[in-house]
TIRO-2110 file (N, C-alpha, C; in Angstrom, 1 decimal):
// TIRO-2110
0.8, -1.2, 0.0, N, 1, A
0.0, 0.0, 0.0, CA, 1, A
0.9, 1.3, 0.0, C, 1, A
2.0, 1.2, 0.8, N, 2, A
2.7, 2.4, 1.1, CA, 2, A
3.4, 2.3, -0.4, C, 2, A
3.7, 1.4, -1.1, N, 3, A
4.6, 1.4, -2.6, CA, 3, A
3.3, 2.9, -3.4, C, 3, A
2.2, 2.3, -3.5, N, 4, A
1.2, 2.6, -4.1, CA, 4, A
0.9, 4.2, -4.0, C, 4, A
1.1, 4.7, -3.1, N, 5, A
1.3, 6.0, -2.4, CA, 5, A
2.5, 6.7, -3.4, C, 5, A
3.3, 5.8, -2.9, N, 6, A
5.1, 6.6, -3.3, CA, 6, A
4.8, 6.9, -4.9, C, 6, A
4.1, 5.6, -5.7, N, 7, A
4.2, 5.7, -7.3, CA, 7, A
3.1, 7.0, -7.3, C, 7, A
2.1, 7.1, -7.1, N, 8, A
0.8, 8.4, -7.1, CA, 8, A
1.6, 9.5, -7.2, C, 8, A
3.1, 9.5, -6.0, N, 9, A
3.5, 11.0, -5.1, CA, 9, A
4.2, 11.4, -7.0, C, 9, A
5.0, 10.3, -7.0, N, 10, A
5.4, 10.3, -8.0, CA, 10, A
5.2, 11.1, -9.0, C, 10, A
4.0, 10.1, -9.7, N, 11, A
3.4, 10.4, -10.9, CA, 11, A
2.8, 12.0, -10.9, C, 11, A
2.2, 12.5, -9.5, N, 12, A
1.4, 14.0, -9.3, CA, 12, A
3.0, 14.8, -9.9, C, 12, A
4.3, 14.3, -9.2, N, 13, A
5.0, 15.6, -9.4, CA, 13, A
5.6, 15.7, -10.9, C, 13, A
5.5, 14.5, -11.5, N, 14, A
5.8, 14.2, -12.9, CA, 14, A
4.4, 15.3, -13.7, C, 14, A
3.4, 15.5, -13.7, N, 15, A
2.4, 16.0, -13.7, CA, 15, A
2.3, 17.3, -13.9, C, 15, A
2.8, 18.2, -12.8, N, 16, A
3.3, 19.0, -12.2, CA, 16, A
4.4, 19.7, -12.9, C, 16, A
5.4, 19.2, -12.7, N, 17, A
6.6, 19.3, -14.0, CA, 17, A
6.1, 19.5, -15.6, C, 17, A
5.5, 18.6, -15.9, N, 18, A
4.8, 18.8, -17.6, CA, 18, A
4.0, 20.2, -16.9, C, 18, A
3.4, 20.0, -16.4, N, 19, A
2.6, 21.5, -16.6, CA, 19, A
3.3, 22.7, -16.6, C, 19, A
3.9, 23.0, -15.8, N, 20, A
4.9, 24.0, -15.8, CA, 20, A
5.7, 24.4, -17.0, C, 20, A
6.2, 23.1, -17.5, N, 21, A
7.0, 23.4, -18.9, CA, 21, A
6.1, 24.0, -20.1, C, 21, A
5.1, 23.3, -20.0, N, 22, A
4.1, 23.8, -20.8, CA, 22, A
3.1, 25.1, -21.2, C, 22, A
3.4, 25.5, -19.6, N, 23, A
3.0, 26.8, -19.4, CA, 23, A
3.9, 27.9, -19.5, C, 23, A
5.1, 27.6, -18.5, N, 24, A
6.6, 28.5, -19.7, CA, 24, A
6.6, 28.7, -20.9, C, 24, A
6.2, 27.5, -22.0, N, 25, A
6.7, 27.5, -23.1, CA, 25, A
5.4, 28.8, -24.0, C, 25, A
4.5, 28.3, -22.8, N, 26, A
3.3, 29.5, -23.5, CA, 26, A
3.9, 30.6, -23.0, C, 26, A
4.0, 31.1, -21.7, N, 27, A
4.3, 32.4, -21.7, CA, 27, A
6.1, 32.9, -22.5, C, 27, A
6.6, 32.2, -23.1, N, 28, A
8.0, 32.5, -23.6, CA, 28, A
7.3, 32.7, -25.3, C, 28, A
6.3, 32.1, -25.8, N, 29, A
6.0, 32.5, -27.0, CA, 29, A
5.0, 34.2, -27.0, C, 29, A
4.8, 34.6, -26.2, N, 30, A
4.3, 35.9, -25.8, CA, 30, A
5.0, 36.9, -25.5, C, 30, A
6.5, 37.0, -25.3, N, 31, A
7.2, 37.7, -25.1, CA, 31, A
7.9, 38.2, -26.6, C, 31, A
8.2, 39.4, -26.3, N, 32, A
8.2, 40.5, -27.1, CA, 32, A
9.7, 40.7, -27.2, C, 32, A
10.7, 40.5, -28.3, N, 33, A
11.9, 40.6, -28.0, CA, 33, A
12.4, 41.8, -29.5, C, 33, A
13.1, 42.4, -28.6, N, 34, A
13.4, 43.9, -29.7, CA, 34, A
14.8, 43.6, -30.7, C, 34, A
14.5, 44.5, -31.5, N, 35, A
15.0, 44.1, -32.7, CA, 35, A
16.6, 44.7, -32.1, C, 35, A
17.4, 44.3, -33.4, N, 36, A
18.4, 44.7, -33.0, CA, 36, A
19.1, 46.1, -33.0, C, 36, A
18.5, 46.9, -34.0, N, 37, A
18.1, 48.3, -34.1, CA, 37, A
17.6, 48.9, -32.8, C, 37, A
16.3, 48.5, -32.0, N, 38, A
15.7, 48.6, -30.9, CA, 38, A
16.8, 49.0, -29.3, C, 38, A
17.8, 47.9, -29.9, N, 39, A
19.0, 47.3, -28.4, CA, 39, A
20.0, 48.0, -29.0, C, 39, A
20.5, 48.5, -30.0, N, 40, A
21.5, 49.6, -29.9, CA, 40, A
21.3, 50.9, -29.5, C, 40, A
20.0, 51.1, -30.5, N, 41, A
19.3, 52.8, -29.6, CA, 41, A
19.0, 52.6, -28.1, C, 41, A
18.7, 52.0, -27.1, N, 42, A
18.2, 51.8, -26.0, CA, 42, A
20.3, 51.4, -25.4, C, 42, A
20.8, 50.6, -26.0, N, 43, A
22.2, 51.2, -25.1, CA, 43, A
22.9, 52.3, -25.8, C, 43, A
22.7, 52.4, -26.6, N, 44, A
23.2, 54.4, -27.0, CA, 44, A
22.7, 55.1, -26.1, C, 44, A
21.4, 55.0, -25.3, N, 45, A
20.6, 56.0, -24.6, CA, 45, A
21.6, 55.7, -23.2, C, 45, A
21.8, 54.5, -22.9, N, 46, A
22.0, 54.2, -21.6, CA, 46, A
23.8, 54.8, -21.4, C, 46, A
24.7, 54.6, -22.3, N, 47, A
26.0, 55.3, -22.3, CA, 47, A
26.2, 56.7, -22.4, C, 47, A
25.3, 57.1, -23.4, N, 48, A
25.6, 58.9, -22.9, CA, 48, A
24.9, 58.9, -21.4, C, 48, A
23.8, 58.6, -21.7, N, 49, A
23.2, 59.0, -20.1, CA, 49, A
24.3, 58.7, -19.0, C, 49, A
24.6, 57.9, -19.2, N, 50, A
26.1, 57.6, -18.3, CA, 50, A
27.1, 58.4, -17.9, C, 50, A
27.8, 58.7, -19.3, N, 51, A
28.3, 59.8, -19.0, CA, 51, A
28.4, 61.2, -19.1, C, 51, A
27.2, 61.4, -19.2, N, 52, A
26.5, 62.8, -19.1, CA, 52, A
26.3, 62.9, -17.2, C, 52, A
26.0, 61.6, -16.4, N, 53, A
25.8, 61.4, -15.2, CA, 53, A
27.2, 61.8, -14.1, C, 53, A
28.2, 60.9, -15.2, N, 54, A
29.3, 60.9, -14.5, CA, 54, A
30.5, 62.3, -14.4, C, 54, A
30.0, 62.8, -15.7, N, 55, A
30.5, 64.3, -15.8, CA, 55, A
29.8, 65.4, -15.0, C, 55, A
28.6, 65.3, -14.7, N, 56, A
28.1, 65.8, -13.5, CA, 56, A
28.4, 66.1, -12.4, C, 56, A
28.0, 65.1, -11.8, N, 57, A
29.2, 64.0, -10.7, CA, 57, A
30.4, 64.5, -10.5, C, 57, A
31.6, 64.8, -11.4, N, 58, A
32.9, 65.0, -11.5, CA, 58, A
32.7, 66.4, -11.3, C, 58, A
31.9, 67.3, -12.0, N, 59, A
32.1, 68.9, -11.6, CA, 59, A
31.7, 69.4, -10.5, C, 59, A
30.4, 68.6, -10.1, N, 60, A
30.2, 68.5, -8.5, CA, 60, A
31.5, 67.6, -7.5, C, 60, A
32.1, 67.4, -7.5, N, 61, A
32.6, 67.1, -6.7, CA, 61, A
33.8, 67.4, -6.8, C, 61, A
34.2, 68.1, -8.2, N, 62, A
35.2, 69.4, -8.1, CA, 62, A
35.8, 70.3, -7.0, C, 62, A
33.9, 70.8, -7.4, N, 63, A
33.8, 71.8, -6.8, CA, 63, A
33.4, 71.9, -5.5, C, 63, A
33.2, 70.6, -4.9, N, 64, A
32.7, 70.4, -3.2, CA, 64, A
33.7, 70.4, -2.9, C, 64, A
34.6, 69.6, -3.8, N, 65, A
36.2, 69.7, -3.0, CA, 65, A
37.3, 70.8, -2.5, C, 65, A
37.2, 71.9, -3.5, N, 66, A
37.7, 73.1, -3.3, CA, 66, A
36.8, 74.2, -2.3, C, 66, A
35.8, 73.9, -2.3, N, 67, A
35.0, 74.8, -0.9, CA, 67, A
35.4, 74.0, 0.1, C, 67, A
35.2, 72.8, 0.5, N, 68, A
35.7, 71.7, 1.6, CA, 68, A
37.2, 72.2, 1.6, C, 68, A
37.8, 72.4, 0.8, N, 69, A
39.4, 72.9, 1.6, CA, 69, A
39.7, 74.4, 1.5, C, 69, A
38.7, 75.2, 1.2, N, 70, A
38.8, 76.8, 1.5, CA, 70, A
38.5, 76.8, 3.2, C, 70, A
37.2, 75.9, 3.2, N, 71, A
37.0, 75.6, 4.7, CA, 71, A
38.0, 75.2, 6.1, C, 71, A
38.6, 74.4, 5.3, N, 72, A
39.4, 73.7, 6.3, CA, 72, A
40.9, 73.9, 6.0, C, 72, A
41.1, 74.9, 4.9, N, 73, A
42.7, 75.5, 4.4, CA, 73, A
43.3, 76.2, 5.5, C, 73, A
END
C-alpha cells in the first residue's frame, strides 16, 4: 500500500513538471523581443546618459572639493 502511495507521489510531481514546462513554453511564446536596431538605440541612450551622469558627478565634486578645503585651508 505504502509502494502505491510513493508511485501516485510520483506520478502528481511528474504531472506538475509537464505542466509548468508547458506553461513557460506558453508564456515565452508571448514575449516580445526587440529588434536589434531597438537594443542599440536603448544602449546608446544608456552610455551617454552615463556619462552625461558621470561628468556631473565630477564637476560636482570638483567643486565640493575646493570649498571643503577653503573651509578647512
Amino acid at each position: 500500500m505504502e509502494r502505491v502511495r510513493e508511485m501516485d507521489t510520483i506520478k502528481d510531481y511528474i504531472k506538475q513538471g509537464v505542466s509548468f514546462v508547458k506553461e513557460a513554453w506558453t508564456e515565452l511564446s508571448k514575449v516580445h523581443y526587440p529588434s536589434p536596431k531597438d537594443t542599440l538605440r536603448a544602449t546608446v541612450v544608456v552610455v551617454v546618459v552615463t556619462l552625461v551622469m558621470a561628468a556631473w558627478l565630477g564637476v560636482i565634486d570638483f567643486f565640493a572639493t575646493r570649498v571643503v578645503r577653503q573651509l578647512l585651508g
